[in-house]
PASEBA-1860 file (N, C-alpha, C; in nm, 3 decimals):
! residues 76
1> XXXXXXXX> 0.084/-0.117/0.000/0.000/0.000/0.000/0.089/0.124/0.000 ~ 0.039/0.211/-0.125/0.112/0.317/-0.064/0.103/0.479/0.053 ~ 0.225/0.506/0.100/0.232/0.586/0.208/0.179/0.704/0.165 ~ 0.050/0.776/0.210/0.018/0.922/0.166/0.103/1.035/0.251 ~ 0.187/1.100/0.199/0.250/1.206/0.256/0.191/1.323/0.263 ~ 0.185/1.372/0.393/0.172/1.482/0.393/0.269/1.626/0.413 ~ 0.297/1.689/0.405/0.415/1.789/0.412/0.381/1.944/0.462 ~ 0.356/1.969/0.603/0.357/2.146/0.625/0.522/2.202/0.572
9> XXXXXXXX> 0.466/2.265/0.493/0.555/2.402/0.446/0.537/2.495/0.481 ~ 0.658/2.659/0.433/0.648/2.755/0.468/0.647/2.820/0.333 ~ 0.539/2.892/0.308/0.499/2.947/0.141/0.472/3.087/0.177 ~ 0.579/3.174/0.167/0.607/3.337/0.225/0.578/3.360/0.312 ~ 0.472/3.410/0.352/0.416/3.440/0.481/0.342/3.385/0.580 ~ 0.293/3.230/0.451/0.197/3.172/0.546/0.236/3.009/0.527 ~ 0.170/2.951/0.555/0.224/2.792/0.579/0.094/2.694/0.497 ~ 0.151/2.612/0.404/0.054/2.516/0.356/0.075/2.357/0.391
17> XXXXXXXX> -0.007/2.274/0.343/-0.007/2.128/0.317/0.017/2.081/0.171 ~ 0.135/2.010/0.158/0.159/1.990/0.037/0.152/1.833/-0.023 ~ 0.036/1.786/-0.063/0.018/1.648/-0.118/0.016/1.583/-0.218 ~ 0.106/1.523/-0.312/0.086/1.458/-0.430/0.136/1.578/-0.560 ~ 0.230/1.675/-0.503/0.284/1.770/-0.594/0.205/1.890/-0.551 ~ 0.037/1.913/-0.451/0.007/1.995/-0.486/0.007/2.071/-0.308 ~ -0.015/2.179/-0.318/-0.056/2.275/-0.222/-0.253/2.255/-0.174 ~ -0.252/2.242/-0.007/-0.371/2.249/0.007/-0.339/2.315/0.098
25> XXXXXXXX> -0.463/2.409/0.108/-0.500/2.535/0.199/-0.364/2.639/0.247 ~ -0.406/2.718/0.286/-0.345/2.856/0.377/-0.319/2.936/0.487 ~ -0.254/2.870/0.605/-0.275/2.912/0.708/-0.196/2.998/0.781 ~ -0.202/3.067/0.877/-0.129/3.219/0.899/-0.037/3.170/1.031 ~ -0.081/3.035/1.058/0.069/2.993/1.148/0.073/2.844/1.105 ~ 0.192/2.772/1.140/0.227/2.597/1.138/0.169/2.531/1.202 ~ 0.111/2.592/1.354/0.045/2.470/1.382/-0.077/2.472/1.343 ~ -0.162/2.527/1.288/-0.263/2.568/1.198/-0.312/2.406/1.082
33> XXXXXXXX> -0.176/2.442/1.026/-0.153/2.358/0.906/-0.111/2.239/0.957 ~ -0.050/2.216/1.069/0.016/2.065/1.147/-0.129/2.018/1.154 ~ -0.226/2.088/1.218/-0.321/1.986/1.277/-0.415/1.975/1.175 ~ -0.438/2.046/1.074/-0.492/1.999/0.972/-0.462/1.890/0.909 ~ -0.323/1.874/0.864/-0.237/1.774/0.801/-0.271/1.666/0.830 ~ -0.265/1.642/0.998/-0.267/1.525/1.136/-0.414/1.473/1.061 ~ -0.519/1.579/1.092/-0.623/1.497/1.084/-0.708/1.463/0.974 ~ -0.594/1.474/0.845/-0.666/1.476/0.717/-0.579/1.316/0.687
41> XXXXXXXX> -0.431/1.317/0.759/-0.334/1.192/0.704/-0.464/1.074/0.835 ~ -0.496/1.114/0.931/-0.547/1.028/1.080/-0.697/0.976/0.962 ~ -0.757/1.072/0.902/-0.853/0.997/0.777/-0.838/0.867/0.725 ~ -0.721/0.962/0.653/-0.636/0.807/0.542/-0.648/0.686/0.627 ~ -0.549/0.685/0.737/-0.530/0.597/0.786/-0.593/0.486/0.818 ~ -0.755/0.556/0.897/-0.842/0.487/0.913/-0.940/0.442/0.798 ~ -0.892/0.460/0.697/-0.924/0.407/0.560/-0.861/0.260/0.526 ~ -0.743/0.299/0.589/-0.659/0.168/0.546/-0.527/0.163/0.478
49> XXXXXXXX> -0.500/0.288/0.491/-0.368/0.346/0.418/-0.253/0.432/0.544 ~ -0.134/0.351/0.500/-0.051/0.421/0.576/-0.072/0.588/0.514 ~ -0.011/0.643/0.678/-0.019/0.795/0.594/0.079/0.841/0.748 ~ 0.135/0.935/0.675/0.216/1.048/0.769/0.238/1.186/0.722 ~ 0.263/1.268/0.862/0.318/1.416/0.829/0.459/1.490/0.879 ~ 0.528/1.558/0.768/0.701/1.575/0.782/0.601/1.728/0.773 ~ 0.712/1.817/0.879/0.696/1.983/0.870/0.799/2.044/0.850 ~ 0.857/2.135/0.835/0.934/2.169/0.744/0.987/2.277/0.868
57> XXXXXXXX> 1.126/2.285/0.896/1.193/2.336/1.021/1.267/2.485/0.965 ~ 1.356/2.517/1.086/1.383/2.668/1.027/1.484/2.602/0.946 ~ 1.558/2.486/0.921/1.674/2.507/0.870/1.620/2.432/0.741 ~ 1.468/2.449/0.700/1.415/2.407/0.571/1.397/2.276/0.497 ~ 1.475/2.180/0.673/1.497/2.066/0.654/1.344/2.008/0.707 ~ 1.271/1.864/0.642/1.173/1.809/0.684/1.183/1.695/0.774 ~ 1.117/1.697/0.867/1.105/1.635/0.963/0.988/1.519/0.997 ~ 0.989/1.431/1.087/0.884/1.336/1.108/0.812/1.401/1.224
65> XXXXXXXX> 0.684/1.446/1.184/0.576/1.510/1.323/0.489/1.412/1.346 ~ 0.460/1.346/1.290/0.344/1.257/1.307/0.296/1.109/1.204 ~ 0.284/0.966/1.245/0.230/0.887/1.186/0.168/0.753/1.220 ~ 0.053/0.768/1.124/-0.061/0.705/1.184/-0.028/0.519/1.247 ~ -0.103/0.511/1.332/-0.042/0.385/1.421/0.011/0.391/1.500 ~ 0.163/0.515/1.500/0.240/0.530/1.596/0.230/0.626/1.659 ~ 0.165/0.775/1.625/0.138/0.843/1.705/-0.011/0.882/1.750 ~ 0.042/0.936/1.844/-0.126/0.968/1.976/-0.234/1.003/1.843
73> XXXX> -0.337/0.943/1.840/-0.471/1.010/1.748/-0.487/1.106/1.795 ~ -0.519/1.222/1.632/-0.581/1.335/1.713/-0.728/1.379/1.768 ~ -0.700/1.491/1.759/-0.867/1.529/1.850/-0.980/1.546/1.696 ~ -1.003/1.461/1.644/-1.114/1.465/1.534/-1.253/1.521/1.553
END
């Protein structure tokens, strides 16, 4: 099965979700967009598909924030 990635970025001023090449939504801080991410990949999951979310740090490097199975469910 494959892994749905999710990705918070930093897109000028504001921060998106980036899935499958594309940009979803616009939010005016990260954790905004983290917990969106969380509970859109925490969907997938319970679909039946691995899924996780990498956020994107000051040094532009991506990171592991969250994935389904292994981390705490969120507040849906």
């Amino acid at each position: 099965m494959a892994l749905a990635t999710y990705s918070v970025v930093r897109t000028g001023d504001k921060w998106t979700v980036k899935y499958d090449k594309q940009n979803y939504g616009s939010y005016k801080t990260q954790q905004e967009a983290v917990d969106n991410a969380i509970k859109t990949a925490y969907r997938v999951g319970e679909q039946g598909h691995d899924a996780k979310v990498l956020v994107q740090g000051i040094d532009n490097r991506l990171r592991v924030e969250w994935v389904y199975g292994k981390s705490p469910d969120p507040k849906v």
